[in-house]
N, C-alpha and C positions, 0 to 999 in steps of 0.2 A: 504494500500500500504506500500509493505517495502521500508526505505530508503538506500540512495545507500552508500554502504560502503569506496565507494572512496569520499564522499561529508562530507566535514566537516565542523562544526557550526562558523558559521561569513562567510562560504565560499564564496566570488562573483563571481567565476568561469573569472575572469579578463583573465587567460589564454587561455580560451576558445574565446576570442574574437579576428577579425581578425586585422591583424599588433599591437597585444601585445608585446611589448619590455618589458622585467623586466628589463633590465641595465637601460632604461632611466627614470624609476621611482625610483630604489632603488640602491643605491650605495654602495659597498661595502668598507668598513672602510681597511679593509687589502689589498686593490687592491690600493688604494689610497696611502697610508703611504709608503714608500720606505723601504725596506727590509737591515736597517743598528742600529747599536746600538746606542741606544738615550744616550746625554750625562751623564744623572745620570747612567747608567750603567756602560758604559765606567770607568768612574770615579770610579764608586766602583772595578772592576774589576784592574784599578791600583794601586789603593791601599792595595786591597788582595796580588798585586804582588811584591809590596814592604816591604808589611808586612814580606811576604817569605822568601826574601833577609836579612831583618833584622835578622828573624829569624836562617836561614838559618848560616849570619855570626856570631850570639852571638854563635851555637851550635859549631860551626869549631873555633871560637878564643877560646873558652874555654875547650874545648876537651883538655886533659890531660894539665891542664893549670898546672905551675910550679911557674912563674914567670912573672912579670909583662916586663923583659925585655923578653922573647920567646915571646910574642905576635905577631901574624903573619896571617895577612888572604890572601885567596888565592882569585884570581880575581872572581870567578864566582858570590855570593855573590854579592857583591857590586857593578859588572851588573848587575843584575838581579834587585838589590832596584833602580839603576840609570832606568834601562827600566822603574821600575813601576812608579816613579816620574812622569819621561817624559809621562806615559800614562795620568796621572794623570793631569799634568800641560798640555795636549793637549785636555781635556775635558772640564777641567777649561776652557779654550780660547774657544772652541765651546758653552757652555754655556749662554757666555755674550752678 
């Protein structure tokens, strides 16, 4: 006799049985977990965005720099490291 190509090795044919639920045997990990960023993420993600800003302001204050008194940065920068702080310091708080 050949075996059947749908039946596979360990199989206990469990679905074939009548009132088989597989939700109330096997749970799934991703149905479970709520669909939002865990705090070590968060975190890092603020800190790339403040990295930015940092970034961001050394390349703009130094841009044809002359003079220690022309120094001058313009606001976007130093939003942008303030948001990422604030992300940063609101993951830190979720954390603890």
């Amino acid at each position: 006799m050949a075996e059947d190509p749908k039946k596979k090795p360990g199989f206990d044919g469990a679905h074939e049985r009548e009132g088989y639920d597989p939700v109330a045997y096997h749970r799934d990990e991703t149905v479970l977990r709520k669909k939002r960023t865990d705090a070590r993420g968060e975190s890092a993600l603020g800190s790339m965005i403040a990295a930015a800003g940092i970034v961001w302001g050394a390349y703009v204050g130094t841009d044809h720099f002359t003079s220690m008194q022309n120094i001058s940065l313009p606001r976007g920068p130093i939003e942008l490291a303030c948001l990422g702080i604030a992300i940063w310091l609101h993951a830190k708080w979720r954390a603890r």
